[in-house]
N, C-alpha and C positions, 0 to 999 in steps of 0.2 A: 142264316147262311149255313150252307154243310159243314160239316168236318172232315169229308173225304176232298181228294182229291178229285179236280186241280184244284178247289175254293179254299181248300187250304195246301201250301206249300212250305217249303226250305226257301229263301230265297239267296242266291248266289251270292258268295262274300268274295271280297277285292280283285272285282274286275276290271278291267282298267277303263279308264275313263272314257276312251270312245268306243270301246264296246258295248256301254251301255247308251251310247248316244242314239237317239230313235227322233228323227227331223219328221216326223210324222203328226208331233204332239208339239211342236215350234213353230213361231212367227218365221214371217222371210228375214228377217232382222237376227233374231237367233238363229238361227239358219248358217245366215252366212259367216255367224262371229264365228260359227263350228264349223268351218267347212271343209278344216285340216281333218278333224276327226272324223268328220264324214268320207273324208278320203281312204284314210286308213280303214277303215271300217269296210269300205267298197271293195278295198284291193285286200285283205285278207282277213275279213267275215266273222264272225261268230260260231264255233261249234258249240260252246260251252251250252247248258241249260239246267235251273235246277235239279238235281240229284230225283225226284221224284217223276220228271218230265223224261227222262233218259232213260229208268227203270220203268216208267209205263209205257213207250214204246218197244222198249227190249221184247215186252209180252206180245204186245201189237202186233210187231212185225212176225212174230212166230203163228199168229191167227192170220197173218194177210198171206201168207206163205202155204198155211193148210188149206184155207178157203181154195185160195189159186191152183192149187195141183188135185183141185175135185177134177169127176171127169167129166168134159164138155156136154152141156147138158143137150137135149136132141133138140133143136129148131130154134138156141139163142142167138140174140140179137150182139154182133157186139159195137159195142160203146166206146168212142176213141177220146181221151178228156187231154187237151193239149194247155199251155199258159199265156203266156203274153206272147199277143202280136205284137213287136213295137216297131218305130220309124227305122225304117231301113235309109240312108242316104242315099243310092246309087244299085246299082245293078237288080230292080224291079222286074225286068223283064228275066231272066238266067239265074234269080238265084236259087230255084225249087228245084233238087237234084230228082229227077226222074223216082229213085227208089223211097225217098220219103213221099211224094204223092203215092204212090202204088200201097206202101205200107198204111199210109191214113185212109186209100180209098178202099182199103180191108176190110173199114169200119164200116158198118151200115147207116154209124151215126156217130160226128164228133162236135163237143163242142172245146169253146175257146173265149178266152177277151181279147178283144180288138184294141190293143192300147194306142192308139193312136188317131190325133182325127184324117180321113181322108178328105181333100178339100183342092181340087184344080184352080180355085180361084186362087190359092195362099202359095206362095211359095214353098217348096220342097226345100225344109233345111239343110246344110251340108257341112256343118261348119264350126266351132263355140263360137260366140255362148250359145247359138241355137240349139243347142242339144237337149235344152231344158224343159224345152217347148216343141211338140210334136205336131207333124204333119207330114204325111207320105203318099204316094203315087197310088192310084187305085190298083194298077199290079201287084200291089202287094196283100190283095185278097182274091182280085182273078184268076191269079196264076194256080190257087188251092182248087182245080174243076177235077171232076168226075168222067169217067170216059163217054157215058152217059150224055154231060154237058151241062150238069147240073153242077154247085158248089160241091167241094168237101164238107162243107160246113153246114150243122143242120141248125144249129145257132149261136149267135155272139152275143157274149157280152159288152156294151160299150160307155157301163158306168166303170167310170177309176176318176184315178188324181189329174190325167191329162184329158179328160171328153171337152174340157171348154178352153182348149189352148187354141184354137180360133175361135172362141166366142162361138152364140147363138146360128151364126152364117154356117160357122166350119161341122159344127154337130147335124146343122141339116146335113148340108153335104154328104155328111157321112150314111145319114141315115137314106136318103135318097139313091146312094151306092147299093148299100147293103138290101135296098128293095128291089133295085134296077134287078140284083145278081140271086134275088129270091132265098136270100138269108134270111130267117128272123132274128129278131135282135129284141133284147130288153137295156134298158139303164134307165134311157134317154124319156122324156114327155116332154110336151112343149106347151104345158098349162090347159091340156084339153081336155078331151074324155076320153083317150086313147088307154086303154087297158096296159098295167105294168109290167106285166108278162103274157109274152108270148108260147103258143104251141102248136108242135109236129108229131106228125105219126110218123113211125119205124114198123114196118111187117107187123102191124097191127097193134101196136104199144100204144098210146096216146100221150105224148111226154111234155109236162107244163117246164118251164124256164123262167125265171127270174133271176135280175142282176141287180146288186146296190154294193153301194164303196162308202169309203170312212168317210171321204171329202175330198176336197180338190186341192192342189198346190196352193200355198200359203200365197202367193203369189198371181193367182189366178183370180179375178174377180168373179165373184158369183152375179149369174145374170137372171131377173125376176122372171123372164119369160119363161128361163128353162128348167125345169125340174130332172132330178136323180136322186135318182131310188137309195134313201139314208140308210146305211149300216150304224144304229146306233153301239157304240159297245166294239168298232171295228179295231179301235184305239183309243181305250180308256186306263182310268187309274184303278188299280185294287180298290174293292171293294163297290163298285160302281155297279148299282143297281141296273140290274140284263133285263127291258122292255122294249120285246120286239111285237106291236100291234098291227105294223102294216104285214111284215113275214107273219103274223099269226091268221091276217086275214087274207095273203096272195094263196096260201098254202091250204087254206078253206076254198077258194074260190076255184082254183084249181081242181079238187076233190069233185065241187060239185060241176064241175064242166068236163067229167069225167078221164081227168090225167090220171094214168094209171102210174106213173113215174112222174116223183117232182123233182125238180131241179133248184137249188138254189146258189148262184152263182158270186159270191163276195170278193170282192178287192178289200185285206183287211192286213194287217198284222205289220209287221215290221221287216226292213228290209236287210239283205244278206245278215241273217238269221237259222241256223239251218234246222232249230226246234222254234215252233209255236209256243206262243208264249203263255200259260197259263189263264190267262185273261181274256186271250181271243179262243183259247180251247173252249169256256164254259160259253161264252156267244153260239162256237158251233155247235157244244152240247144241246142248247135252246133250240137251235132252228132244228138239229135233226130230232130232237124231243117233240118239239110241235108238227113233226108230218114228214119231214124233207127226206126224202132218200138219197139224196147227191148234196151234200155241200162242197161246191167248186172254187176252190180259193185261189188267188195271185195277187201278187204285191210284192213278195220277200226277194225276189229274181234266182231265186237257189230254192230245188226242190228240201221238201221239207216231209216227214214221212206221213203215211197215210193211217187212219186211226176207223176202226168199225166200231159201230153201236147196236150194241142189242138191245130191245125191248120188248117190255111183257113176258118175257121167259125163252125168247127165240132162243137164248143161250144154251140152254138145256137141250136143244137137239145134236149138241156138239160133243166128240168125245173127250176126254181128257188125256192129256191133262188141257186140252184147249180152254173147255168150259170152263175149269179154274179158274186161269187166268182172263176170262169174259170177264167170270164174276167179282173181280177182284176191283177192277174201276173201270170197266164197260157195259155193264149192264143195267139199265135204267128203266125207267116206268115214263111210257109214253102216250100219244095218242096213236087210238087202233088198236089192232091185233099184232099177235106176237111180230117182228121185222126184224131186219139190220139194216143201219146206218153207215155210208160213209163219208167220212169227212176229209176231205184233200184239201191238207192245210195250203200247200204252195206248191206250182206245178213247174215256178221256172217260167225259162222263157222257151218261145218256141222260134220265134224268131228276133233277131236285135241287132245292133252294133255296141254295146254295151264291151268294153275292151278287155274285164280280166276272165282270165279262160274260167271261170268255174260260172260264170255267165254267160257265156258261149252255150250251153247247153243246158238242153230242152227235154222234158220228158213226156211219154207219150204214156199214159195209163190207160189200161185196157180194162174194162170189164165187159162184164158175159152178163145180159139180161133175159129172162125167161119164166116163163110160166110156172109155178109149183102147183102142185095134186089139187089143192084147191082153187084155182086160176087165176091166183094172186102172183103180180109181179114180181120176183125175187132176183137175185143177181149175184155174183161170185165175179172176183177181179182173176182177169189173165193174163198169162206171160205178157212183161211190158217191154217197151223200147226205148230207148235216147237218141238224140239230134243234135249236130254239133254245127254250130253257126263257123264258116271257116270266111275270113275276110277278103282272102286274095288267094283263091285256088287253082293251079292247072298254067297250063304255056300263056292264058289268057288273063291269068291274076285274078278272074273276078269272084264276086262276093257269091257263094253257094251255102244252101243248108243241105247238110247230106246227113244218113245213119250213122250216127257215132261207131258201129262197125266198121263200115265202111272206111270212114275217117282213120279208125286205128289202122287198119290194113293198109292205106294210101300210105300214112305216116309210115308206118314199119317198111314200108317197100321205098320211099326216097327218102329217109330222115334219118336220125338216129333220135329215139322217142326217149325224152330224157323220163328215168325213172318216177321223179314226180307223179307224173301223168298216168301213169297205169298203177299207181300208188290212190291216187283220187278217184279213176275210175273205180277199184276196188270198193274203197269207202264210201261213193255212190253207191252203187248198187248194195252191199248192206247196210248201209242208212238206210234205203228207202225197202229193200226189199227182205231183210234178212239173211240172214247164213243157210244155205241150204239143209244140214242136219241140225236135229233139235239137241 
């Protein structure tokens, strides 16, 4: 094992008991004995993170900040990376505010995980305990269309913890949606020969996608017929030996079916957490080590910041003091020619009823992908966005996702926006993005 970081860490001293609580690595039985601390936990999160997780994204974010204010490079593609779909209860048809499509259909290409299964046969939850257990109206992926008349969506993920919360029935369902509306989608197999990741061109990109989760709710029975794509290591213990042979061989296969951009899409980590946890960083180190130029994370429902990899010496084309700080604990030896890696621990959600405000919001990462001098694929992230799930909005009350702009300006013009709130927005935006001077 290394000696650098993250394989070796500080590890947090006395934090309080349900802040280390993670129902991810628990029986439904333990589960429920915790389910005070799970609450707590829900309703006011986690910032804390060892001392070396906090100090290595301080540098991060100052590289994700250089990268982003290069100048738009001439004929790139951009890239819209959103988080979790999940069940909405009611308002299906009204609740995609006109300016969040307009803004995602800017993208040439977005993807996303579909948390939820869609299913006309099952009931539409509404209600506890169903909240537990997902299922929602197929409007809640129609409504994301292109002026065109195509999706938003150029693919989903739809391995996580809720794909089999209607069983074998509810996962076709879904998947039979998602063909009808000409989505590709990875998670899911149904024990056949169906290829585990899918792929789409963008203005001439050729971009592979693959999706796998840690596993499914403790609660959930696993069904023989249906296969998902295992994140082993998505949630494990220190010191747990990282062997990813299926990602070593989608990421090959990929290669040779000529993706010029890989994708690789995990549901991993721990939830309302707003640092990656050591454990699940070296998983992402692996896959983007082994080929991957996008690792897609969700799971934690709170964004979590974003981390670049260089390899081969790609770091060296950067000036400093950027470079420094590559080399200090991002610069690695990989497969291939010099690249950068990035890795998005937790995107948040994009859509939900999930009820404390710092889950109400979605964020929209943007990157820039384009050709470099040699016609290799390269990419830079770009100015991002946010989305704020609003429950009962307008003369009408109903349920809209609109631009967190948007949302502030609405607020400021009929409310009195209690400080908190643009207290958190702040802290968002440098958590994930940095301070704009160095």
């Amino acid at each position: 094992m290394s000696d650098r970081f993250p394989h070796r860490y500080t590890p947090e001293k006395r934090i309080p008991a349900w802040q280390q609580l993670r129902v991810e690595n628990l029986s439904f039985r333990d589960s429920a004995l915790n389910v005070i601390s799970y609450i707590r936990k829900s309703i006011y999160k986690k910032r804390s993170a060892p001392s070396e997780v906090v100090q290595h994204f301080a540098g991060q974010r100052q590289i994700f900040r250089y990268l982003m204010n290069q100048p738009a490079e001439p004929g790139a593609v951009r890239l819209g990376i959103v988080g979790d779909i999940m069940w909405l209860r009611d308002g299906w048809d009204n609740f995609l505010d006109p300016g969040v499509l307009d803004y995602m259909n800017a993208h040439e290409a977005v993807l996303g995980n579909l948390e939820s299964v869609i299913s006309t046969r099952f009931k539409v939850p509404s209600v506890f305990p169903d909240y537990f257990t997902y299922n929602s109206h197929p409007n809640l992926v129609r409504t994301f269309r292109r002026p065109s008349g195509g999706s938003t969506f150029s693919a989903l993920s739809v391995a996580n913890n809720h794909a089999l919360d209607r069983d074998e029935l509810g996962a076709r369902d879904t998947q039979e949606l998602l063909n009808e509306l000409s989505i590709p989608h990875s998670g899911i197999t149904f024990n056949d020969n169906t290829r585990p990741y899918t792929v789409f061109e963008v203005n001439g990109i050729r971009v592979g996608f693959y999706a796998a989760a840690w596993g499914l709710n403790s609660f959930v029975a696993p069904n023989p017929n249906v296969h998902m794509n295992a994140l082993p290591g998505g949630i494990f213990e220190p010191g747990a030996t990282i062997e990813l042979p299926e990602i070593r061989r989608v990421l090959a296969d990929m290669a040779a079916d000529g993706c010029e951009y890989r994708v690789i899409a995990v549901h991993w980590g721990y939830e309302f957490e707003y640092y990656p946890c050591p454990n699940v960083m070296r998983v992402g180190h692996e896959i983007a080590r082994l080929g991957a130029d996008l690792v897609l994370g969700t799971h934690p429902h709170v964004q979590q910041p974003c981390e670049t990899l260089f390899f081969n010496g790609y770091e060296d084309r950067l000036p400093e003091p950027y470079r420094h700080l590559a080399k200090e604990n991002s610069a690695l030896t990989g497969e291939g020619p010099p690249r950068k890696s990035m890795v998005a621990y937790s995107m948040g959600n994009l859509a939900t009823t999930m009820f404390t405000f710092e889950c109400k919001i979605g964020w929209i990462l943007s990157l820039r992908l384009f050709r470099d001098s040699t016609g290799r694929i390269d990419w830079n992230p770009d100015a991002s966005s946010f989305v704020m799930n609003v429950p009962r909005f307008g003369r009408k009350r109903e349920r809209k996702l609109l631009m967190l702009d948007d949302y502030r300006r609405l607020s400021q013009n009929h409310r009195r926006v209690p400080p908190w709130e643009e207290e958190y927005f702040a802290f968002l935006d440098e958590h994930l993005h940095g301070k704009p001077e160095m």
